[in-house]
C-alpha positions in Angstrom: 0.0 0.0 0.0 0.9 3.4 -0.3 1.7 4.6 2.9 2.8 8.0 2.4 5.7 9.5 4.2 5.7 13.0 5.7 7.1 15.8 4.1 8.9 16.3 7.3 10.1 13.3 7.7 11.9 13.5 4.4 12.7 16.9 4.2 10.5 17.8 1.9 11.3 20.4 -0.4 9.1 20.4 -3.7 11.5 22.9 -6.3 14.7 20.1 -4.9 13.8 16.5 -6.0 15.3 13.4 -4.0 17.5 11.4 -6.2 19.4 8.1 -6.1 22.2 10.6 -4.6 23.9 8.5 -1.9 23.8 7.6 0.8 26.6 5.4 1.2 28.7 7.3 -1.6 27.4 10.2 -2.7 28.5 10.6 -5.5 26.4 12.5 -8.8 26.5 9.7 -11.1 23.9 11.3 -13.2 25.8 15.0 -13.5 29.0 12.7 -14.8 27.0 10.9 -17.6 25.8 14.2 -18.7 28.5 16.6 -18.9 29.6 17.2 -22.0 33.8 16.4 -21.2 32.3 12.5 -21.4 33.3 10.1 -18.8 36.9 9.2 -19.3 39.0 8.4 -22.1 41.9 5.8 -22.4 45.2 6.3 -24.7 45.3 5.5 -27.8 47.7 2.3 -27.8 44.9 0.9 -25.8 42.0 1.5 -28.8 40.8 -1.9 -30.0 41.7 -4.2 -26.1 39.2 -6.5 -25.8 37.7 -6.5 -22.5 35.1 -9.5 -21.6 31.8 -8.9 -19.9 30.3 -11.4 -18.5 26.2 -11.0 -18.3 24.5 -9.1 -20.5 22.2 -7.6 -18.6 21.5 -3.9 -17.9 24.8 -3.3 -16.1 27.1 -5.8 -18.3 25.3 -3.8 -21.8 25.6 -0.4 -20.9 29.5 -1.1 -19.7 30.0 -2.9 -23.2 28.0 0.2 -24.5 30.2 2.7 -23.3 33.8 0.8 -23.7 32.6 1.0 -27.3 32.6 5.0 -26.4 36.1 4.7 -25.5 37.5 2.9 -28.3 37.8 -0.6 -26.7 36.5 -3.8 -28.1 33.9 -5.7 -25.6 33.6 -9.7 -25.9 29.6 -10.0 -24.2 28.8 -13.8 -22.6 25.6 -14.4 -21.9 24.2 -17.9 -20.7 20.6 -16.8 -21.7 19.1 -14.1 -23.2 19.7 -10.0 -23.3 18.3 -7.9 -20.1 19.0 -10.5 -17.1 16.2 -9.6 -14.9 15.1 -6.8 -17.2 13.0 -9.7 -18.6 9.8 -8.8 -20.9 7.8 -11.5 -22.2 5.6 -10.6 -25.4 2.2 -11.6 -26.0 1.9 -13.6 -29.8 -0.5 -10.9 -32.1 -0.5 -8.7 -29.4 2.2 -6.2 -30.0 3.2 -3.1 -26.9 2.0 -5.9 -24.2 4.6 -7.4 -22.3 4.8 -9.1 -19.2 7.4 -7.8 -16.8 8.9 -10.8 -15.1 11.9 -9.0 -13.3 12.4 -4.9 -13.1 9.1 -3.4 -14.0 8.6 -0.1 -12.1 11.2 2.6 -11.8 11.4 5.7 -9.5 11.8 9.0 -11.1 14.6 9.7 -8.3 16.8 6.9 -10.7 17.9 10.0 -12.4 21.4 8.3 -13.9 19.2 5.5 -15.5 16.4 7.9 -16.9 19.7 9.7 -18.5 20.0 6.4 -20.7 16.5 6.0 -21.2 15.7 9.2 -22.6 19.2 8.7 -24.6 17.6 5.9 -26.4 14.6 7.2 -27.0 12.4 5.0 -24.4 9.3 6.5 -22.9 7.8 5.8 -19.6 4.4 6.0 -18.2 3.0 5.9 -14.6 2.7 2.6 -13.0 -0.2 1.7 -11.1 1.0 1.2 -7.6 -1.7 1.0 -5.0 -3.5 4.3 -4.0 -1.0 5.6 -6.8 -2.6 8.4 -8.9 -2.7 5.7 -11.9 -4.2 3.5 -10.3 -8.6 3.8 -10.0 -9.2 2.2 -7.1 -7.3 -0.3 -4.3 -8.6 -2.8 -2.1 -7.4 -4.5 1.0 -8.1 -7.7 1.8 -7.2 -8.5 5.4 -8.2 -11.6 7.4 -11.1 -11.6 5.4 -12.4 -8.0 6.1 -12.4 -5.7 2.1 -11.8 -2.0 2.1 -12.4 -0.2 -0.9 -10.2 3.3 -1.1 -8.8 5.7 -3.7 -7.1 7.6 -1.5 -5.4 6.3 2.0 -8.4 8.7 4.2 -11.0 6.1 2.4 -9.2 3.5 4.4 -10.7 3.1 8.1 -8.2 5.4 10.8 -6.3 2.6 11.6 -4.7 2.5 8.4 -3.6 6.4 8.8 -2.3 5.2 12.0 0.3 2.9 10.2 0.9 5.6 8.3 1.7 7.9 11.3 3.7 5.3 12.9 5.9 4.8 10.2 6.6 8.5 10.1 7.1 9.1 13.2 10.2 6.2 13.7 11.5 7.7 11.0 12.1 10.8 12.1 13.1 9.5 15.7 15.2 7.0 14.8 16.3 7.0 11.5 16.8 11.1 11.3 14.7 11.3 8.0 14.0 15.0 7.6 17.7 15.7 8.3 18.6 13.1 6.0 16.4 13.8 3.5 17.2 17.5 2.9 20.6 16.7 2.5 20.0 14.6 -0.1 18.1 16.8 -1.9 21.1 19.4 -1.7 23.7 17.2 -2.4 25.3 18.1 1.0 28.1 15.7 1.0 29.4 16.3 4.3 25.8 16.4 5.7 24.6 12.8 4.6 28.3 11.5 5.4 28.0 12.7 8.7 24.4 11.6 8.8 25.1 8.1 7.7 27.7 7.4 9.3 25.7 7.9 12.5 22.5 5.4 11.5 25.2 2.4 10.0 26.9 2.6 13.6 23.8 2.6 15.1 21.5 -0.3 13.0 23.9 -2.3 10.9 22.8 -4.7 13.1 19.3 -4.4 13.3 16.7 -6.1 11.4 13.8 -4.1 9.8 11.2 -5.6 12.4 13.4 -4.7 15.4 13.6 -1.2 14.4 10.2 -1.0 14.4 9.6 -3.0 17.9 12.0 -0.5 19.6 9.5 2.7 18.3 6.8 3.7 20.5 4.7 4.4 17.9 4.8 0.9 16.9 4.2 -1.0 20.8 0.9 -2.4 19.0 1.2 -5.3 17.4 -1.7 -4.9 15.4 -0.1 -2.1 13.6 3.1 -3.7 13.0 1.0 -7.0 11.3 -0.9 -4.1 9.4 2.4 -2.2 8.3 4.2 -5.7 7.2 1.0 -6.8 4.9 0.2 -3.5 2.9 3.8 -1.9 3.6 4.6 1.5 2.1 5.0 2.6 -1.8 4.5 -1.0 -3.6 2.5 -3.0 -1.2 3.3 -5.5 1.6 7.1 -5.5 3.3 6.9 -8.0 6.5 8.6 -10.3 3.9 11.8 -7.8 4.4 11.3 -7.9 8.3 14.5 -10.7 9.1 16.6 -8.0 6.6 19.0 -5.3 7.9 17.4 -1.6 8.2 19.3 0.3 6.5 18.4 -1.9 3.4 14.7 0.0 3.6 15.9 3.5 4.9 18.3 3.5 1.7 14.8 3.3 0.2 12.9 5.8 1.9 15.8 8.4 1.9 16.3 8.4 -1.5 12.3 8.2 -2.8 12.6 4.9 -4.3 9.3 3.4 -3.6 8.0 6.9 -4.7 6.2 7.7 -8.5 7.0 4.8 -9.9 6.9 4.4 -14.1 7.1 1.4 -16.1 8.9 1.6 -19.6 6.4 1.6 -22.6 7.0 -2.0 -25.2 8.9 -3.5 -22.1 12.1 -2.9 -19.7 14.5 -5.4 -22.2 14.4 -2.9 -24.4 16.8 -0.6 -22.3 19.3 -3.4 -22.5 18.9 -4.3 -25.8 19.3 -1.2 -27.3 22.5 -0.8 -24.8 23.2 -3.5 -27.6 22.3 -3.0 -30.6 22.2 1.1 -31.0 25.1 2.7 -32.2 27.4 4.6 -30.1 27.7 8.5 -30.9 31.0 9.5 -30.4 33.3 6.4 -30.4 36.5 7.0 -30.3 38.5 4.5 -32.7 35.4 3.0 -34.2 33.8 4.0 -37.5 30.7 5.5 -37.0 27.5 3.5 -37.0 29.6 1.0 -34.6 27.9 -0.7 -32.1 28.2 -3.1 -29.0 26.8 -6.1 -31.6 28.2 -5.3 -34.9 31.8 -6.0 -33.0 30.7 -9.8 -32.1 30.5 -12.1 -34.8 26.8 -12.7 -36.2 25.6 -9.7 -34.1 25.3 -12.6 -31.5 26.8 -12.7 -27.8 29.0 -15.8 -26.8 27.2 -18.5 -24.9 27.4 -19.3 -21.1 31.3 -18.6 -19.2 32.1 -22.2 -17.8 35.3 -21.6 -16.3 37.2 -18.6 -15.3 41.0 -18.3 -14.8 43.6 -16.4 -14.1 46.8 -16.6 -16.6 50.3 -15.4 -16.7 51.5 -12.4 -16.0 48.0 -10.6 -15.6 45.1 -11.9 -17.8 41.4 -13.2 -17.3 40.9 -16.5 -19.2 37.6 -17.4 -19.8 35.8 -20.9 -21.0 32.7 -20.6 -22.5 29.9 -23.5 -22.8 31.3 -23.8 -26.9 34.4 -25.2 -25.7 36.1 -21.6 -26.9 39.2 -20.8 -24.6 39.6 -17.3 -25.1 42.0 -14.8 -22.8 42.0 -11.1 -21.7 43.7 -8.0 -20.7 40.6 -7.3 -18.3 37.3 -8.8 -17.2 33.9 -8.0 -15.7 31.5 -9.9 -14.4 28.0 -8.5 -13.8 25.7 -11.5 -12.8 24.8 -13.0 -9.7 27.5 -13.6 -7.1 26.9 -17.1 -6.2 27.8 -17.8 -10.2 31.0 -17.7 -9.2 30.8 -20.4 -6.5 28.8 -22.9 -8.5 27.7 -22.8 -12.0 30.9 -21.5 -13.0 34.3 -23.1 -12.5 36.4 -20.1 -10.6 39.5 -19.6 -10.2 39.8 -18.6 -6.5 42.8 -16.1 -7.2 40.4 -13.9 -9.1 39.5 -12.2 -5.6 41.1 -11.6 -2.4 39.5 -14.0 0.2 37.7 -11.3 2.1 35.7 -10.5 -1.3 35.3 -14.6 -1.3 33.8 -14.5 2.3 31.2 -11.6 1.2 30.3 -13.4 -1.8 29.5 -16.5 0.2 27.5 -14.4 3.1 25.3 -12.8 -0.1 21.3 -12.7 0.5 19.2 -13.6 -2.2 15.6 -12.8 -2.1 12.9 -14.7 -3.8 10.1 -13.2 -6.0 7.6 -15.1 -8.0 5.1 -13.4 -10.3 1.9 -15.0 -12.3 0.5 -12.9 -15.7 -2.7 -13.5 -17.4 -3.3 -11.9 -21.2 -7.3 -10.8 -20.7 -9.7 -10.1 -23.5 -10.0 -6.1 -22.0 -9.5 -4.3 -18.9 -13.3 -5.3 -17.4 -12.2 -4.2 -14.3 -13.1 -0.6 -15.1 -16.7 -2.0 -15.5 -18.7 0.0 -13.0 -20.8 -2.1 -10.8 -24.0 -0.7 -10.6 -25.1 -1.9 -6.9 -22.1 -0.3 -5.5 -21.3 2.4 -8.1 -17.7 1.2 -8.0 -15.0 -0.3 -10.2 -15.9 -4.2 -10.3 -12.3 -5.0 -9.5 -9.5 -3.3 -8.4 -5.6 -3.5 -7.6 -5.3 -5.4 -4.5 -3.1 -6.1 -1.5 -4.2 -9.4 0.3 -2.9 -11.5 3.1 -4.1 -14.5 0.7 -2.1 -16.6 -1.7 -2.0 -13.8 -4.1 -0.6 -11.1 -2.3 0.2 -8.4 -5.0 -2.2 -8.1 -7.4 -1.7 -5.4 -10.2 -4.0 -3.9 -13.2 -2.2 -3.0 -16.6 -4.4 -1.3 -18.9 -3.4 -0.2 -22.6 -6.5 1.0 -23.6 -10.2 0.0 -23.5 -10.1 -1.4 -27.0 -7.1 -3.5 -26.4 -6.2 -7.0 -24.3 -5.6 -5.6 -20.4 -2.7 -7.5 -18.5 -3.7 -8.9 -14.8 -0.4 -9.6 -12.7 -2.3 -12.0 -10.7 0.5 -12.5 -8.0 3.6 -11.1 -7.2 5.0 -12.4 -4.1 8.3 -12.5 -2.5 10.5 -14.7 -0.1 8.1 -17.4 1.8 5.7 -16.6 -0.7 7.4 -17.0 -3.5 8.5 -20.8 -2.1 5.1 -21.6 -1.3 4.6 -21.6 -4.9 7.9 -23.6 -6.7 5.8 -26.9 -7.2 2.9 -25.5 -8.9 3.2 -24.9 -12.8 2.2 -21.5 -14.6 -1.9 -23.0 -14.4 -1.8 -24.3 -11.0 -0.8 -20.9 -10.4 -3.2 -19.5 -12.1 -5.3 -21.3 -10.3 -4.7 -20.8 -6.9 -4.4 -16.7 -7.7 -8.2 -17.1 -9.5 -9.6 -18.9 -6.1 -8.0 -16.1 -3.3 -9.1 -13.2 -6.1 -13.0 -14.9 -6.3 -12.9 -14.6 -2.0 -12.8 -11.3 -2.7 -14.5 -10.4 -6.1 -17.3 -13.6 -5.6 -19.2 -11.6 -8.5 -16.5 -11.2 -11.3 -15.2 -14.5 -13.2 -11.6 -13.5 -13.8 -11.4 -16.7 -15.7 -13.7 -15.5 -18.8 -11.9 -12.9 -19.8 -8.4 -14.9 -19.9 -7.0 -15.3 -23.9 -3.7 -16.5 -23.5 -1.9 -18.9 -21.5 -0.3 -17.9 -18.3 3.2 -17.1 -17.9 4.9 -17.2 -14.7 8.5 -17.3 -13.2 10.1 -17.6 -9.9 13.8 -16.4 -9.8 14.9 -18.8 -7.0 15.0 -21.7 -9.3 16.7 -19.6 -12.1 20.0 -21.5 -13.0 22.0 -18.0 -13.6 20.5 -16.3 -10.7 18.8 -17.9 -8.1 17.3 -14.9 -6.6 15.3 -12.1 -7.6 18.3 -9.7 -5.8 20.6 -9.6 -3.0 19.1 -7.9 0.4 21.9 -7.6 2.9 20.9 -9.2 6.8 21.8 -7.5 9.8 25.8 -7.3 10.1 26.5 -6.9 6.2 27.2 -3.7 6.0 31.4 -5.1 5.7 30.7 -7.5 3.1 28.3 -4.9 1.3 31.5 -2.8 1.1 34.0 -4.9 0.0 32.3 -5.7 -3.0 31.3 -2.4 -3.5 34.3 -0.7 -3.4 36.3 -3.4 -5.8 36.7 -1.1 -8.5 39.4 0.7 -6.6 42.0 -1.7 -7.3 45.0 0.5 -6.8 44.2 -0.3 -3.1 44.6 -4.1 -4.2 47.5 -6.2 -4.0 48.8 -6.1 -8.0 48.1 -10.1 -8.5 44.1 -9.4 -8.0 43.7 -6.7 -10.3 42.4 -6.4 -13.6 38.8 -8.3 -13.0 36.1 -6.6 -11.8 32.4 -6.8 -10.2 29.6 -4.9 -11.4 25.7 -4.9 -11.5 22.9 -5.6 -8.8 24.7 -7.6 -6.5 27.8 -5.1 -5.6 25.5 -2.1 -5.8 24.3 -0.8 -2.4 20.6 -0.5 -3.5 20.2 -4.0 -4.7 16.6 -4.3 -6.7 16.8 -1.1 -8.5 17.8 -0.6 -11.8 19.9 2.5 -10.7 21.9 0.7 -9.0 23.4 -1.7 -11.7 23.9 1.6 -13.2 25.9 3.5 -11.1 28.3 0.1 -10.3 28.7 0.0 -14.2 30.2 3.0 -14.2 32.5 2.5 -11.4 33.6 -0.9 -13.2 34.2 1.4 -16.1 36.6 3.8 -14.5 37.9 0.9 -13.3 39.0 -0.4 -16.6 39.8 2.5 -18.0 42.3 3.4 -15.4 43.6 -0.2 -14.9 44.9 1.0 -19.3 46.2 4.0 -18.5 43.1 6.2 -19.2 41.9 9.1 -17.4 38.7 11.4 -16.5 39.3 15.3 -17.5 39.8 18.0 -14.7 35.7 19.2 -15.0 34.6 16.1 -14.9 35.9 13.5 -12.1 34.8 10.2 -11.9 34.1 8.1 -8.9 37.2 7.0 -8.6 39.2 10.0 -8.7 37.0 11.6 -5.2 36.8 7.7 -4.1 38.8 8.9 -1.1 36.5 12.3 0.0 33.4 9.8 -0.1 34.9 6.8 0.5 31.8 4.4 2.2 31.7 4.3 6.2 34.1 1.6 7.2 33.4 0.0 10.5 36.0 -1.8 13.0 
């Protein structure tokens, strides 16, 4: 549910927008993709290196996108398909309707990532969160008791009572408004100081203690309410056993706030990361892109084995049986790849980088789509003179349960379930129709008058990311006490503070970025893995335009004893 915050307890100021703009390194990502002096160049006796990527989605493209930009030659693996968990599934005859299995709602405050999107020429439009201002109606479904609201005052006064209570430990335990206007200045040595003081305080506290230690949450009642409608996209007692400052990285930086889905699909950022030329590229002809550099305008197939080879390469196997070898290497996919489905070489990594690979924390997310004949929900009922269905939050089977409309004389999309840890599990034996299933029986409890059913056209398509071979998890959400680990992954890319024999591979994408589970943050760690590479060949950022690298040390993440 939407729960909204306070202005106060966010600092609210409506002419300064909050941004993905910290808090652990703030660092304006989105001013350095903009400024006309580019991001970094390399020399000119490195144009033409080949550098592998390994993962092809959002963060392994647009690095391969923009080493094209510097004149170097990308190799892209990829053991399935383009996007990773940017994954739109397409509807036969039905062109513009896509299923979102993975990312598929993005804040505004993802203001490096909207750079990229608006670069390619992708449009967004409002996603229909509940009590968002695209969405008609909400209903929540509670221990069998229905409320009907547009607006969070239709909901009965406990609900604003969550709602105050949430607030409220913000401000008194999390310093929120304080926080939050210093976000929304960019006051570096504000949010450092800021920051410092709550990862001290709550690296080691889970989301449901910091609640249990408020006041304003001593009820029970309201802390059961809070966990199954939650704040922004619905429910969040699945996120209870996960450390704090996971959810106040959230809130402090509007995250769960205004959210937008990308029109014809997410994959398309990705692919077009691919496939689009890239204006600018220095030793490339122009019209040069990411794909016209691999051979039939295809990636390589899934990296078996990964080694490292005399005096200071990456050699990497591929599922073909091609051995091929590198000056440099970055890997953008799921962590625990390296422990299992890919043969590592453990010299790739200092053991303390090992040990926070090992501790990572996956969690689960399963999601259930039906293709309907129209969007019949708008039907008005006439015995209630309300919409005859509406998005709904439940404590039922189905949990999430979102409306996509594209127009009255078009098919209308019904996420029927999205669900997430426990949830999710409860559902890995059922196939895509016993899911369907299930979601159609908890959705008739509530709607006994509308058959769901009659209006489905297509069959249902489903995924749960747990039992994905290439990433077991929907995204990493760190536990109490994982702030280290969190860092050391983190801040990889400054290898200069490596011992020599563990340079030259890097980590990028969702797992090493401190706001795992949004799109920004694959972004930003693909451009620290680029100034990575670009420094580990000699290249350089100009004067007006430092990278993240080159203020690494005024930024530098909190380190605790």
């Amino acid at each position: 549910m939407s729960i909204p915050i306070a202005p106060d307890a966010i600092g609210d100021d409506d002419s300064t927008p909050l941004t993905m703009f910290g808090p652990d390194f703030p660092f304006a990502y989105d001013d350095y993709v903009t400024s006309a002096a580019g991001i970094g160049s390399v020399p000119e006796h490195a144009h033409g290196t080949r550098v592998a990527v390994i993962g092809a989605g959002l963060s392994g493209t647009l690095i391969a996108h923009e080493l094209v930009r510097m004149g170097l030659r990308p190799v892209v693996y990829e053991a399935d398909q383009i996007g990773g968990r940017m994954r739109s599934v397409a509807f036969d005859g039905h062109p513009g309707i896509t299923a979102e299995m993975g990312a598929m709602r993005f804040p505004p405050s993802s203001t490096t990532l909207f750079h990229y999107l608006d670069t390619l020429g992708l449009q967004t439009t409002p996603f229909p969160n509940p009590l968002s201002e695209a969405t008609p109606s909400t209903v929540i479904d509670l221990k069998g008791r229905k409320h009907f609201a547009r607006i969070l005052d239709d909901l009965p006064t406990i609900y604003t009572d969550v709602s105050a209570a949430w607030n409220r430990t913000l401000d008194e335990y999390a310093r929120a408004s304080e926080l939050g206007a210093a976000i929304r200045t960019r006051d570096v040595a504000a949010i450092r100081a800021i920051w410092s003081d709550l990862v001290h305080r709550h690296d080691d506290t889970t989301f449901y203690g910091f609640l249990c230690q408020s006041e304003a949450f001593s009820s029970f009642a309201l802390r059961e309410i809070f966990g199954q409608v939650g704040f922004g996209t619905g429910g969040w007692d699945t996120d209870f056993p996960n450390s704090i400052l996971e959810i106040l990285r959230v809130v402090c930086t509007a995250s769960d706030d205004h959210h937008r889905g990308i029109v014809g699909g997410s994959s398309q950022l990705p692919q077009r990361l691919w496939s689009t030329s890239v204006d600018g590229a220095a030793y490339w002809p122009t019209g040069t892109s990411v794909r016209s550099l691999h051979e039939d305008g295809v990636t390589r197939p899934r990296v078996v084995e990964l080694r490292r080879t005399h005096p200071d390469k990456v050699t990497v196997t591929d599922s073909a049986g091609r051995i091929d070898t590198f000056d440099a290497a970055v890997f953008t996919g799921q962590g625990w790849m390296l422990l299992n489905t890919i043969r590592t070489d453990e010299r790739l990594l200092p053991i303390d980088h090992w040990t926070a690979i090992e501790r990572t924390h996956y969690m689960g997310s399963s999601k259930v789509f039906v293709l309907v004949d129209r969007p019949f929900w708008k039907d008005i009922d006439p015995r209630t003179g309300r919409e005859v269905m509406s998005m709904t939050l439940t404590d039922r089977m189905s949990r999430g349960t979102y409306l996509l409309d594209f127009g009255d004389d078009r098919p209308g999309l019904i996420c029927l379930s999205y669900t997430w840890a426990d949830d999710s599990l409860k559902l890995l034996p059922l196939d895509a129709v016993e899911r369907m299933d299930l979601m159609l029986k908890s959705l008739a409890e509530i709607y006994p008058g509308v058959d769901i059913r009659s209006h489905v056209i297509a069959s249902p398509v489903t995924l749960s990311w747990e039992t994905e071979r290439d990433f077991m998890g929907a995204f990493k959400a760190n536990l109490p006490g994982h702030y280290r680990y969190q860092r050391r992954l983190y801040t990889h890319f400054m290898q200069d503070r490596l011992p020599a024999e563990f340079r030259g591979f890097f980590l990028a994408g969702d797992d090493v970025s401190w706001t795992a589970g949004w799109a920004e943050g694959a972004v930003q760690t693909a451009l620290n893995a680029l100034w990575g590479i670009m420094t580990h060949f000699g290249g350089h950022t100009t004067a007006d335009n430092p990278g993240p690298g080159d203020v690494y040390d005024d930024i530098a993440p909190v380190e605790l004893d």
